[in-house]
mmCIF file of the C-alpha atoms, coordinates in Angstrom:
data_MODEL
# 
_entry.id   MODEL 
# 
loop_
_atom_site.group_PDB 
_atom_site.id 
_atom_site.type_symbol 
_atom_site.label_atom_id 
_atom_site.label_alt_id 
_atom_site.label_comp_id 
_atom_site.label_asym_id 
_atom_site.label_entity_id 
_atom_site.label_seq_id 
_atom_site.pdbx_PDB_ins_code 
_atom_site.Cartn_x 
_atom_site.Cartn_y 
_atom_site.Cartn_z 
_atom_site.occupancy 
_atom_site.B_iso_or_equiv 
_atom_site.pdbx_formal_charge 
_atom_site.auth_seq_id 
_atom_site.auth_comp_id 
_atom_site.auth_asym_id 
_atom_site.auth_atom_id 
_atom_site.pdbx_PDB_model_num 
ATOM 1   C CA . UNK A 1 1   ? 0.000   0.000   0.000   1.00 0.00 ? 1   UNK A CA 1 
ATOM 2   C CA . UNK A 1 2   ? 1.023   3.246   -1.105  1.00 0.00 ? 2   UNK A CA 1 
ATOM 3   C CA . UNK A 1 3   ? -0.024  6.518   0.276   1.00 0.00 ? 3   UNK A CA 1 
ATOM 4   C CA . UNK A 1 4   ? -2.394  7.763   -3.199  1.00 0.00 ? 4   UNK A CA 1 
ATOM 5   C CA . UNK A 1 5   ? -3.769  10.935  -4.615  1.00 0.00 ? 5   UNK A CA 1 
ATOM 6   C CA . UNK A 1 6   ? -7.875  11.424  -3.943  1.00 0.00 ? 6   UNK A CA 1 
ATOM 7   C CA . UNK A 1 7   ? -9.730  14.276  -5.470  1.00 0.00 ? 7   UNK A CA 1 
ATOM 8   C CA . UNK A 1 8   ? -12.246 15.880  -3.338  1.00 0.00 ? 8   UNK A CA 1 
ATOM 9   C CA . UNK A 1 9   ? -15.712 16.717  -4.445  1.00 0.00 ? 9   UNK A CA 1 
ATOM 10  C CA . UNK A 1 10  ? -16.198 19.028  -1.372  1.00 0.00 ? 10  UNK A CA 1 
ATOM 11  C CA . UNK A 1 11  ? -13.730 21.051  1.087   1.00 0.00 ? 11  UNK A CA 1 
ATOM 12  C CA . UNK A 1 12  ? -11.893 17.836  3.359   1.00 0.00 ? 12  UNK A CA 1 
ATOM 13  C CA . UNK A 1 13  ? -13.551 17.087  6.227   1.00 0.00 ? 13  UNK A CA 1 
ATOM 14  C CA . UNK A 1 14  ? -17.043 17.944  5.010   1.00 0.00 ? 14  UNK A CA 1 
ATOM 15  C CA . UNK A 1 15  ? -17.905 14.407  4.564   1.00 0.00 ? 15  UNK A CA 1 
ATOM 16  C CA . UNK A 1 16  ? -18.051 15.154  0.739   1.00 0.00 ? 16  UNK A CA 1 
ATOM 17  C CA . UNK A 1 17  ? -17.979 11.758  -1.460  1.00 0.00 ? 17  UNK A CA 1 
ATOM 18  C CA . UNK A 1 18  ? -14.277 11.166  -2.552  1.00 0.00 ? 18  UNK A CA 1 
ATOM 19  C CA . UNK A 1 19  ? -13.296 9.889   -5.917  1.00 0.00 ? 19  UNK A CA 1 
ATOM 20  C CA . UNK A 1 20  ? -10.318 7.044   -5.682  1.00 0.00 ? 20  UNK A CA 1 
ATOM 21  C CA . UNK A 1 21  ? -7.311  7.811   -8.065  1.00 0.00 ? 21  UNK A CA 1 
ATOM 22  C CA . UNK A 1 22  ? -7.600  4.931   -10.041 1.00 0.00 ? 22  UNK A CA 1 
ATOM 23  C CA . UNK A 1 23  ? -4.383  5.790   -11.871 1.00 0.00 ? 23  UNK A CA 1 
ATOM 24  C CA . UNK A 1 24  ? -2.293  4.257   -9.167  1.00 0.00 ? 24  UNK A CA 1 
ATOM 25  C CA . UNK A 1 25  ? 0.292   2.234   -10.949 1.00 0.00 ? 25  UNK A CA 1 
ATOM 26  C CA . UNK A 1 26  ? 0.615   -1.316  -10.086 1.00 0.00 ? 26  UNK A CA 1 
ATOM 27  C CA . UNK A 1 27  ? 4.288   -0.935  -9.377  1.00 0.00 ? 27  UNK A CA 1 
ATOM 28  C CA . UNK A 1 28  ? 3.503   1.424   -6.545  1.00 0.00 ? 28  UNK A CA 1 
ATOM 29  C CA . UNK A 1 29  ? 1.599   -1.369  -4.465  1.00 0.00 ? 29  UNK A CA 1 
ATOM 30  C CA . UNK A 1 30  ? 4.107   -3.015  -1.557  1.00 0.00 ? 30  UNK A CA 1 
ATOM 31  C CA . UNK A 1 31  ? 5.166   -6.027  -2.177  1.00 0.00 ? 31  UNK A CA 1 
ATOM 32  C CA . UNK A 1 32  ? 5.115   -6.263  -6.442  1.00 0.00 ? 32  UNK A CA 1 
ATOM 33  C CA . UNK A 1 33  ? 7.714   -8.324  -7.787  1.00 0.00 ? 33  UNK A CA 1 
ATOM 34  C CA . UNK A 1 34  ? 9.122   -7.185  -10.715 1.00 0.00 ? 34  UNK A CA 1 
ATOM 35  C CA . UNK A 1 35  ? 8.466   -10.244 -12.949 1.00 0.00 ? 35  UNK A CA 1 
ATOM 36  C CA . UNK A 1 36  ? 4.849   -9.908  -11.414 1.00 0.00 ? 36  UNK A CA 1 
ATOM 37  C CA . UNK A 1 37  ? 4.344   -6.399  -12.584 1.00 0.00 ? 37  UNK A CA 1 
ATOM 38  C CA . UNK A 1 38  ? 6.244   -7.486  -16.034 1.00 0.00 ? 38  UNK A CA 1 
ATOM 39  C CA . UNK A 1 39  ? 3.364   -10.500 -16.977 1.00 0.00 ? 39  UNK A CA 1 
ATOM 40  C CA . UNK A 1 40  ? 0.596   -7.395  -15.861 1.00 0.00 ? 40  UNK A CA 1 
ATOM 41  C CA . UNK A 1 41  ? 1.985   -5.182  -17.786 1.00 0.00 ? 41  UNK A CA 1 
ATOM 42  C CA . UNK A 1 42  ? 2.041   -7.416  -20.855 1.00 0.00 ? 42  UNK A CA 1 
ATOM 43  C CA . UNK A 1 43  ? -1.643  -8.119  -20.235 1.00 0.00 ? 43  UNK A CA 1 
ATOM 44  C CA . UNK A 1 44  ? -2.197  -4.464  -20.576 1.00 0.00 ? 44  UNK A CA 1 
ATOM 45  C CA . UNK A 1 45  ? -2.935  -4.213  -16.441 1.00 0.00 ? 45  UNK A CA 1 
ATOM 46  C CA . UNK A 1 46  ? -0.797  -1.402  -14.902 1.00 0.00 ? 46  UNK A CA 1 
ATOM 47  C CA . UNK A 1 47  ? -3.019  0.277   -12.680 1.00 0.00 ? 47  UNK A CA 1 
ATOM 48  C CA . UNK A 1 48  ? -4.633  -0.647  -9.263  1.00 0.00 ? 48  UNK A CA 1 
ATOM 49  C CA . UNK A 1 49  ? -8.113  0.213   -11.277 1.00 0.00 ? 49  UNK A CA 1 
ATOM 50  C CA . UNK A 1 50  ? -7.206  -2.349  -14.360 1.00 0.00 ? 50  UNK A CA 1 
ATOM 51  C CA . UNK A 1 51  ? -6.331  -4.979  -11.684 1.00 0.00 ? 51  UNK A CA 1 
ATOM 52  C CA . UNK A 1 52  ? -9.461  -4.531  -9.612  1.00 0.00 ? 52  UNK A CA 1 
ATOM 53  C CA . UNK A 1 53  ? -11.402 -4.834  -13.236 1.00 0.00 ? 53  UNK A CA 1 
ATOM 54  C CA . UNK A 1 54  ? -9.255  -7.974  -14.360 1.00 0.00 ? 54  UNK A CA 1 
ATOM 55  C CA . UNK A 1 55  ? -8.872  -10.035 -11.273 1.00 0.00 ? 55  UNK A CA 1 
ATOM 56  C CA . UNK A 1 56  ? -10.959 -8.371  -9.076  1.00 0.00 ? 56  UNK A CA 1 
ATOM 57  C CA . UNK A 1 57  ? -13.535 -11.494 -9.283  1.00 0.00 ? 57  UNK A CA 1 
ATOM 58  C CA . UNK A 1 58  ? -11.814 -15.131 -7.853  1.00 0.00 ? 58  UNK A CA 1 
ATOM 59  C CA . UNK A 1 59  ? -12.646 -16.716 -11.244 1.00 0.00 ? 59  UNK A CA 1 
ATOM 60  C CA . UNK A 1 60  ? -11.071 -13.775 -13.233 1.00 0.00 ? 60  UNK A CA 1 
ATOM 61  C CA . UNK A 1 61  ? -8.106  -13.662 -10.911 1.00 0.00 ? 61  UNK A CA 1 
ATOM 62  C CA . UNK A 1 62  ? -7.670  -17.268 -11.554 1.00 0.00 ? 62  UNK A CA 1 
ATOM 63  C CA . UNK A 1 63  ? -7.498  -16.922 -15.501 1.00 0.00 ? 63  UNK A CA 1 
ATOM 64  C CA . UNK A 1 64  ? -5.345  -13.942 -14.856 1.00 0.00 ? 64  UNK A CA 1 
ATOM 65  C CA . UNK A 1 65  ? -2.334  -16.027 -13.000 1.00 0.00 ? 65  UNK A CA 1 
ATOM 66  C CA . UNK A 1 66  ? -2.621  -18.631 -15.494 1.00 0.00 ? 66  UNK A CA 1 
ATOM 67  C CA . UNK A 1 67  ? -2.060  -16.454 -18.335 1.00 0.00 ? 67  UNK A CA 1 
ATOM 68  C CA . UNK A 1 68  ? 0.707   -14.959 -16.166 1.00 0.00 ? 68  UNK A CA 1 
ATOM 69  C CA . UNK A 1 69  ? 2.385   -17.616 -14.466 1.00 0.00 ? 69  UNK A CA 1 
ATOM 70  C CA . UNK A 1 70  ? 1.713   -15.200 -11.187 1.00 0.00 ? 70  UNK A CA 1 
ATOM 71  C CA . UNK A 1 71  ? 1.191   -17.506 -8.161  1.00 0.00 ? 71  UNK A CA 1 
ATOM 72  C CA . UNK A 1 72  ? -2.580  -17.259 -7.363  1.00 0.00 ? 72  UNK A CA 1 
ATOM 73  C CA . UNK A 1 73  ? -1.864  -16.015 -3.825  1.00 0.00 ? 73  UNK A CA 1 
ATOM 74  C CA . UNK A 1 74  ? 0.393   -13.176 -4.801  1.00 0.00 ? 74  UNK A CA 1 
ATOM 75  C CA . UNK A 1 75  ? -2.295  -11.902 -7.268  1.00 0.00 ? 75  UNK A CA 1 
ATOM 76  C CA . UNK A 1 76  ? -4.592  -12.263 -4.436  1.00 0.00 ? 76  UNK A CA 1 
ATOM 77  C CA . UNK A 1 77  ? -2.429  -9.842  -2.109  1.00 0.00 ? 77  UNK A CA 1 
ATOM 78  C CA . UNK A 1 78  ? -1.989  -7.497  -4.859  1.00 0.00 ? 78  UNK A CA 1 
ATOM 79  C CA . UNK A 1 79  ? -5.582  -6.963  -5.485  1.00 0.00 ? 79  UNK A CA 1 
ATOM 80  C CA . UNK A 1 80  ? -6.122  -6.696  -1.579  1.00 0.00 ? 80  UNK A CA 1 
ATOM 81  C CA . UNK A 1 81  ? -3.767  -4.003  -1.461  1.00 0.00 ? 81  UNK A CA 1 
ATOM 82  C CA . UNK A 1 82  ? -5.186  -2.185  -4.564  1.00 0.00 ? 82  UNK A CA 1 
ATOM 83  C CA . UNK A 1 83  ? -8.614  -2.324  -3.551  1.00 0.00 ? 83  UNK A CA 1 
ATOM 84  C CA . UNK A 1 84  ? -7.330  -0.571  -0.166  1.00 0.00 ? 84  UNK A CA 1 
ATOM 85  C CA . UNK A 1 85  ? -5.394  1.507   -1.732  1.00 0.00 ? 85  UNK A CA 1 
ATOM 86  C CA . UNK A 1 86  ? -8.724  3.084   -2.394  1.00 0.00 ? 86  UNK A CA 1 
ATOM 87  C CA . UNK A 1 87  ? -8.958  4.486   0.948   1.00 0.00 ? 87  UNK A CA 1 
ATOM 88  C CA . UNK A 1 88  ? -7.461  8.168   1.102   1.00 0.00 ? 88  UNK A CA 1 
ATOM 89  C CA . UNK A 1 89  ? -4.474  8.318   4.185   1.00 0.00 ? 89  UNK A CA 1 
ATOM 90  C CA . UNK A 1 90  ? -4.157  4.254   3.882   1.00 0.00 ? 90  UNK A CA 1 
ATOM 91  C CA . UNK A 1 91  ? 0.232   4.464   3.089   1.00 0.00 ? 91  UNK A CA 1 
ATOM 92  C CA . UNK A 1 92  ? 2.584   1.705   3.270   1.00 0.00 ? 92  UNK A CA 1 
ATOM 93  C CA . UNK A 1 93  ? 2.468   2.087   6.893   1.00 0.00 ? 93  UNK A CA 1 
ATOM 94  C CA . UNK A 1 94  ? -0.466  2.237   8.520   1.00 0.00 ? 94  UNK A CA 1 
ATOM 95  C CA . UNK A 1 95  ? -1.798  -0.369  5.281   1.00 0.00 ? 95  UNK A CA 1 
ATOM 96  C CA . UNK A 1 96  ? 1.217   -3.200  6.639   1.00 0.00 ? 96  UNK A CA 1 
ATOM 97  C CA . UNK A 1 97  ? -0.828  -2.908  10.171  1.00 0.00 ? 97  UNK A CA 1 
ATOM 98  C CA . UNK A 1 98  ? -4.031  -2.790  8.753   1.00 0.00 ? 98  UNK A CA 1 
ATOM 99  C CA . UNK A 1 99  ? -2.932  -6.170  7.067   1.00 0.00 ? 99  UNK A CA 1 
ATOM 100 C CA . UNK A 1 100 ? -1.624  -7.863  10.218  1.00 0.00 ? 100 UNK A CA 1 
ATOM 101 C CA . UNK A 1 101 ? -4.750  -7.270  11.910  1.00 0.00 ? 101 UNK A CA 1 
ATOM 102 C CA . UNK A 1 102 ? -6.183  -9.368  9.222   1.00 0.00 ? 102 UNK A CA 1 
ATOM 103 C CA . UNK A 1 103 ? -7.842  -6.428  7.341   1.00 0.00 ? 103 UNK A CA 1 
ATOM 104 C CA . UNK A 1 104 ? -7.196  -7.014  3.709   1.00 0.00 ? 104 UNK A CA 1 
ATOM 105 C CA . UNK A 1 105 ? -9.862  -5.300  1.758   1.00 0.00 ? 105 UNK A CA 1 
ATOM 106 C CA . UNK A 1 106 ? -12.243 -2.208  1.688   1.00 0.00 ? 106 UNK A CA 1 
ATOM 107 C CA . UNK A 1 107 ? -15.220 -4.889  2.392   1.00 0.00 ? 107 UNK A CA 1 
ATOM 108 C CA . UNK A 1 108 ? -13.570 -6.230  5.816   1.00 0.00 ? 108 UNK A CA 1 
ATOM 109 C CA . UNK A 1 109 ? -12.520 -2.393  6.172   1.00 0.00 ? 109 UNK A CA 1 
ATOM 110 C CA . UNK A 1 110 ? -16.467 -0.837  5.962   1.00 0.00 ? 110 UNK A CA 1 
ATOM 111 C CA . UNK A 1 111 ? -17.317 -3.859  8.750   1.00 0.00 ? 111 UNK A CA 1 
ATOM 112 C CA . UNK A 1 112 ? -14.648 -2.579  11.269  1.00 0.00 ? 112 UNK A CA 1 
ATOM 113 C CA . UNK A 1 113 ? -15.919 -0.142  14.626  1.00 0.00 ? 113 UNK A CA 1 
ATOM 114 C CA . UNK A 1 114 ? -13.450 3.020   14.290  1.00 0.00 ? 114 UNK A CA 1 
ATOM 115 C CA . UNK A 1 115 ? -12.959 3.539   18.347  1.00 0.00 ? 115 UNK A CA 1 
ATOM 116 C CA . UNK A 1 116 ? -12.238 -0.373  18.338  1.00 0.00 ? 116 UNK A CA 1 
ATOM 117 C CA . UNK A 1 117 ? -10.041 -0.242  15.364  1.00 0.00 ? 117 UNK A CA 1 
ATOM 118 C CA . UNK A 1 118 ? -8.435  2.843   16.593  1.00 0.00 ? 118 UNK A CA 1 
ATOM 119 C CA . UNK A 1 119 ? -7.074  1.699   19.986  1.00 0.00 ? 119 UNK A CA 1 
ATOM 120 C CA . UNK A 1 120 ? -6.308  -1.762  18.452  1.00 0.00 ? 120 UNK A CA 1 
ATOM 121 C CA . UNK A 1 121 ? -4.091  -0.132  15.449  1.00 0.00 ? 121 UNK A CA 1 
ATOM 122 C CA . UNK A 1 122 ? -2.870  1.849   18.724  1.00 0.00 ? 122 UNK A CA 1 
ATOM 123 C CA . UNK A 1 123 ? -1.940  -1.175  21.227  1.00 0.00 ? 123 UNK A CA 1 
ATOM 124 C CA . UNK A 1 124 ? -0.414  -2.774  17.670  1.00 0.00 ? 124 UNK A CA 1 
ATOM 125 C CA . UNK A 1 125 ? 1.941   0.504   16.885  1.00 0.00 ? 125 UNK A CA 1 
ATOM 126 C CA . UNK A 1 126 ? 2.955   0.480   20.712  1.00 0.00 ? 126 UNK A CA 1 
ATOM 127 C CA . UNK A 1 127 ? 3.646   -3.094  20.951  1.00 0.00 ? 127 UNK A CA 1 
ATOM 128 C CA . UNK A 1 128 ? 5.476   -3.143  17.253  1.00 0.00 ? 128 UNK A CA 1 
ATOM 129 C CA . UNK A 1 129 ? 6.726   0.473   16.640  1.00 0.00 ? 129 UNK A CA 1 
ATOM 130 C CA . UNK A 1 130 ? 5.281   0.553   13.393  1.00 0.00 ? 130 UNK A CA 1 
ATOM 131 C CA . UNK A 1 131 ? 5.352   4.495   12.776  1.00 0.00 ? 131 UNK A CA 1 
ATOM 132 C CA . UNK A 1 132 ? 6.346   7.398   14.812  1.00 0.00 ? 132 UNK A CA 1 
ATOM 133 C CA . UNK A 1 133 ? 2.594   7.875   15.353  1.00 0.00 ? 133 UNK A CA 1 
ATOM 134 C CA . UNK A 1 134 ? -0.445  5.864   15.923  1.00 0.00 ? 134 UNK A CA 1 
ATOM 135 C CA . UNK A 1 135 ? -3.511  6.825   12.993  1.00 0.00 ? 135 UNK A CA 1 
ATOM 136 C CA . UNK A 1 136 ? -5.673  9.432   15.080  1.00 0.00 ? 136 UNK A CA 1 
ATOM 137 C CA . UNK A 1 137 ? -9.197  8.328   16.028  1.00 0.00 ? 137 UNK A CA 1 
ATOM 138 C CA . UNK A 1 138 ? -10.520 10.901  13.264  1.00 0.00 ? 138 UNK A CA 1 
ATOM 139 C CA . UNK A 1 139 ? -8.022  8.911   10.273  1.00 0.00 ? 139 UNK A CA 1 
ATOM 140 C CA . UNK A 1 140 ? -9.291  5.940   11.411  1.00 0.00 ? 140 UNK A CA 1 
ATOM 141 C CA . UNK A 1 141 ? -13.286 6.963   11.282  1.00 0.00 ? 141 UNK A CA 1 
ATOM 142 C CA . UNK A 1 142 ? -12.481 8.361   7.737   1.00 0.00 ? 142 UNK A CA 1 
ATOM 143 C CA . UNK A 1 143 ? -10.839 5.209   6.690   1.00 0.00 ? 143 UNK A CA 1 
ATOM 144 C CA . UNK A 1 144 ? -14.231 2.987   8.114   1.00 0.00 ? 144 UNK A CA 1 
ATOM 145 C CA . UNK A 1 145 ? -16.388 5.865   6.382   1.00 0.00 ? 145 UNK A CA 1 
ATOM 146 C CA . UNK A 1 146 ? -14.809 5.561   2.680   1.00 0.00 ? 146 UNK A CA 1 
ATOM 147 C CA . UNK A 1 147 ? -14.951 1.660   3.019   1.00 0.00 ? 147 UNK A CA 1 
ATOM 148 C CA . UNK A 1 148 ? -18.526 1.810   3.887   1.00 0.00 ? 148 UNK A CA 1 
ATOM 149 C CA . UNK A 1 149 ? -18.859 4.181   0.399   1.00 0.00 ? 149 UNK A CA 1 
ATOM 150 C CA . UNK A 1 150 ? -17.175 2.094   -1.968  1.00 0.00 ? 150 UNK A CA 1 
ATOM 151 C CA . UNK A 1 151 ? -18.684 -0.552  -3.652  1.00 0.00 ? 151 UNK A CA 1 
ATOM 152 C CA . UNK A 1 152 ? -17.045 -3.897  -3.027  1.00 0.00 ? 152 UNK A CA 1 
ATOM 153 C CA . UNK A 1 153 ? -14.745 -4.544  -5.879  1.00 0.00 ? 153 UNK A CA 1 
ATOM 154 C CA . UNK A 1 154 ? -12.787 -7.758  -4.622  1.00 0.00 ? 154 UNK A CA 1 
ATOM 155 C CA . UNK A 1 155 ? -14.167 -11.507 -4.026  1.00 0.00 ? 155 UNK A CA 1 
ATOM 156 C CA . UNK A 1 156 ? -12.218 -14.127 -2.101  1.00 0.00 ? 156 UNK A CA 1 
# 
């Protein structure tokens, strides 16, 4: 996960809808190998939005590393951390403990309580010393609030 570019429809913090940058190359996810993003890119797939389209669905992202030769689980992770990388203020970060809490995908995201999920992301950056600073309470609300505006893009 990558820390992305969101255009605001309204002044931030209004609770105006935001629309994703679906321009985010593939090579800016964590974790892409270059062979990976090589075999993508020859499939014509080199942003997070092409991904979500092409292997969003488990069938599709089954085809997908066929044609590829990409190992079904990294494809998987790759379109978990595009479809998060939908979230505004989601970086590398804050998305790596997101994922260890088991919180893969805007879906699993939108289901999450924001004070819970605040002082658990906060215990976790204590405990692990992820970042200088913990996501504040209002990041965290934001995140939960975009997730629960998206429409679910990714199926497992």
């Amino acid at each position: 996960m990558i820390s992305h570019e969101t255009r605001s429809l309204g002044r931030p913090g209004s609770g105006a809808r935001l629309a994703p940058n679906y321009a985010l190359p593939v090579s800016k996810l964590r974790g892409v190998p270059n062979s990976a993003r090589m075999a993508l890119k020859r499939q014509g797939i080199n942003t997070c939005a092409k991904l979500l389209e092409q292997a969003g669905k488990a069938a599709a992202r089954r085809q997908l590393a066929e044609r590829t030769g990409i190992d079904e689980e990294l494809l998987l992770r790759l379109v978990q951390r595009a479809d998060m990388a939908r979230i505004n203020g989601i970086g590398a970060v804050f998305g790596m403990m997101l994922e260890d809490l088991g919180i893969r995908e805007v879906g699993t995201l939108a289901r999450q309580d924001p004070v819970k999920l605040h002082a658990t992301l906060k215990e976790l950056n204590t405990r692990e010393r992820y970042a200088r600073r913990s996501p504040t309470p209002e990041e965290v609300a934001d995140w939960v609030a975009q997730a629960r505006a998206l429409p679910r893009l990714v199926e497992t």
